[in-house]
N, C-alpha and C positions, 0 to 999 in steps of 0.2 A: 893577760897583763893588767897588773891592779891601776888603777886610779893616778895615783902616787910615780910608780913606775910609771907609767906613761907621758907621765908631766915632766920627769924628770928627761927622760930623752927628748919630748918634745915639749919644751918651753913654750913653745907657742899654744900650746892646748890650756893653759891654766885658767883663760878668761871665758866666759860663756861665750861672748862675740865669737870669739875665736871657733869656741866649739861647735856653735851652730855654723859659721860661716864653712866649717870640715863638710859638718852634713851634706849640707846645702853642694859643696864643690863633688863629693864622693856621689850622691846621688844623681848629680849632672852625666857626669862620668860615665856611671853605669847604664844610665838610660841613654844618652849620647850614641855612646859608644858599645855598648851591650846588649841594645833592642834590636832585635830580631826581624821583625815587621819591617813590609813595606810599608813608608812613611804615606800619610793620605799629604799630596801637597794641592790647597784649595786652588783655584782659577781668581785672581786677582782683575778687577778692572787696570788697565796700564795710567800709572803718576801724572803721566802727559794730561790726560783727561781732565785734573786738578783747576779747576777756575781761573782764570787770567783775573778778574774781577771779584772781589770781595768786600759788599758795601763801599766804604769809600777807597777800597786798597786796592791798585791797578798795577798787573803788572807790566815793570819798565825792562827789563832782561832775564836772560837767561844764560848759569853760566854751563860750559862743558866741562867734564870732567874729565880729565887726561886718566891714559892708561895706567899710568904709574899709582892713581890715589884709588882708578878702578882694583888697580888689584891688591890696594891694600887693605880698601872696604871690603873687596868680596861681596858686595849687594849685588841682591838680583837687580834691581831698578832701583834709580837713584833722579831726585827729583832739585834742580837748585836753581832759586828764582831770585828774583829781587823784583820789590813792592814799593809803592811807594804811595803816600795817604792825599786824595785831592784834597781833604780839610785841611790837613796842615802842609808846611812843610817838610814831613816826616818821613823817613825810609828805612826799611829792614829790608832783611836776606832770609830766605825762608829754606830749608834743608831738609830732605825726608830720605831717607834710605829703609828701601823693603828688602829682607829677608825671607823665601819662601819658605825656607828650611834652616833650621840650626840644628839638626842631628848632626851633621857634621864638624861642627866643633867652629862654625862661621859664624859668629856673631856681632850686635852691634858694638859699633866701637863708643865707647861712652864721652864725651866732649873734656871731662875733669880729665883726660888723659890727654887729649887728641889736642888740645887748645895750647896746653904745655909748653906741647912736645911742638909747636909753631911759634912761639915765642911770646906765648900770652901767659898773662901770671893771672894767679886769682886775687879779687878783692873783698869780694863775699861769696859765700855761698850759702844757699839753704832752699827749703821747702814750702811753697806755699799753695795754700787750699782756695780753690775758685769755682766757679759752676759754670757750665759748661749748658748752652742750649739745646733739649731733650734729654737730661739727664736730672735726676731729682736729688741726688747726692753731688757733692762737690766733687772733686776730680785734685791729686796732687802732682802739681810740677816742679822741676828742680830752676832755683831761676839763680844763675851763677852771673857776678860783677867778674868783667876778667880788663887786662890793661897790657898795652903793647907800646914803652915811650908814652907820648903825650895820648893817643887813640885811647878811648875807653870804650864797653859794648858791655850791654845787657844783654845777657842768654836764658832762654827758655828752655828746656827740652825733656824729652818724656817721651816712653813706649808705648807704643799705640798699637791696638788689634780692634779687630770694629767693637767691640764691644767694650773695652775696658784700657785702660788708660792708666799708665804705675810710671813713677818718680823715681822706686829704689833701683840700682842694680840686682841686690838682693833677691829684691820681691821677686824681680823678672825671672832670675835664676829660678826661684821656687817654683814659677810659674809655666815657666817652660817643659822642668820635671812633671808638675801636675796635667797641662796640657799632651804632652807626653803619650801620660797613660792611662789616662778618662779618652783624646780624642785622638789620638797617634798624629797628631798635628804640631807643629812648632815655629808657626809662623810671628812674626815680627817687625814693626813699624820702629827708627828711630825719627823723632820730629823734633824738631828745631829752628827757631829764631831766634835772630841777633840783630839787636838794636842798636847802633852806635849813636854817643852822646856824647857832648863836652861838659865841662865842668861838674857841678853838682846835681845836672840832670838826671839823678837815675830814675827817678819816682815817675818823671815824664816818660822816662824809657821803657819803664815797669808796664805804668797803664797803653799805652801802644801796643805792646807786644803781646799782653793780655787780651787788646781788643780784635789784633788778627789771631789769635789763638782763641778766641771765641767763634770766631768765623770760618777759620781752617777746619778747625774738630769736625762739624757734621759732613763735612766736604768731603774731607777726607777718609772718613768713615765708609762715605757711600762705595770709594774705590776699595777698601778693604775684603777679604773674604769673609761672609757671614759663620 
């Protein structure tokens, strides 16, 4: 099928987005769903282990999570806290769901959807670069403004494997395929804080959430599979 023909039945192929994002889902697909191998699934430390205490961030709760959201994440382990900073006044919610395996076609559910679909709207959204302690390159997060009525909440979030840390959906999708089949492995961290603020706090919101996402990272890392 030429070029031309192809575009014409499928409209959607005409933009390159478009066409790598094909890749990118065909390749998931076949390795998903088409790999033959026993999956290697590593030995994780258990979430619980995760620090109560992080500089000045202590945690004040923990929430449960009902079966109905358990079986909609599909996480093997799922971690939901709430922190709160003895310097200031300040509190987040802090959220991590681990996947052992996404050969199965389980994975994480990305917040630009899940926040939505709970009656939260977006105000901003985008990407920004920060460094992270032991690491010598910067690290990118997605940090989304969302609004629900009068509430407003800064969000952080990003995939996490002990080694490496991605922003895109995308990426992750590529990287799942590559992990795949270099190490028959396809494990997965989503991590997550939300900061709520009023008024025109976000920038207050920003640097909070950055400071316990400075301090979460190596902690969290340590529970990860090497």
């Amino acid at each position: 099928m030429s070029r031309n023909v192809a575009e014409r039945f499928f409209p959607f192929l005409a933009s390159r987005a478009s066409q790598a994002l094909s890749a990118v889902l065909l390749l998931h697909i076949l390795i998903v769903y088409g790999f033959s191998r026993e999956e290697i699934v590593p030995a994780n430390r258990p979430l619980r282990e995760f620090p109560a205490t992080l500089g000045h961030w202590t945690q004040t709760g923990e929430s449960a999570i009902d079966e109905a959201t358990r079986q909609v994440l599909r996480a093997d382990e799922v971690l939901s806290r709430s922190y709160r900073n003895t310097a200031t006044p300040a509190a987040l919610s802090f959220f991590v769901a681990y996947f052992k395996s996404q050969r199965t076609g389980v994975n994480p559910h990305s917040p630009k959807n899940c926040l939505p679909g709970a009656g939260w709207y977006p105000l901003v959204s985008g990407v920004i670069s920060v460094p992270m302690p032991g690491r010598t390159d910067e690290v990118r997060l997605n940090r989304y403004v969302v609004a629900k009525g009068d509430a407003k909440s800064l969000v952080l979030y990003w995939y996490q494997s002990r080694d490496r840390v991605i922003a895109s959906e995308y990426a992750a999708k590529l990287y799942l395929v590559a992990d795949a089949l270099r190490h028959n492995r396809t494990e997965t961290a989503l991590v997550r804080i939300t900061v709520p603020f009023v008024g025109d706090n976000v920038e207050t919101a920003t640097r909070l959430a950055l400071d316990f996402a400075r301090q979460a990272y190596p902690a969290l890392r340590l529970l990860l599979p090497a």
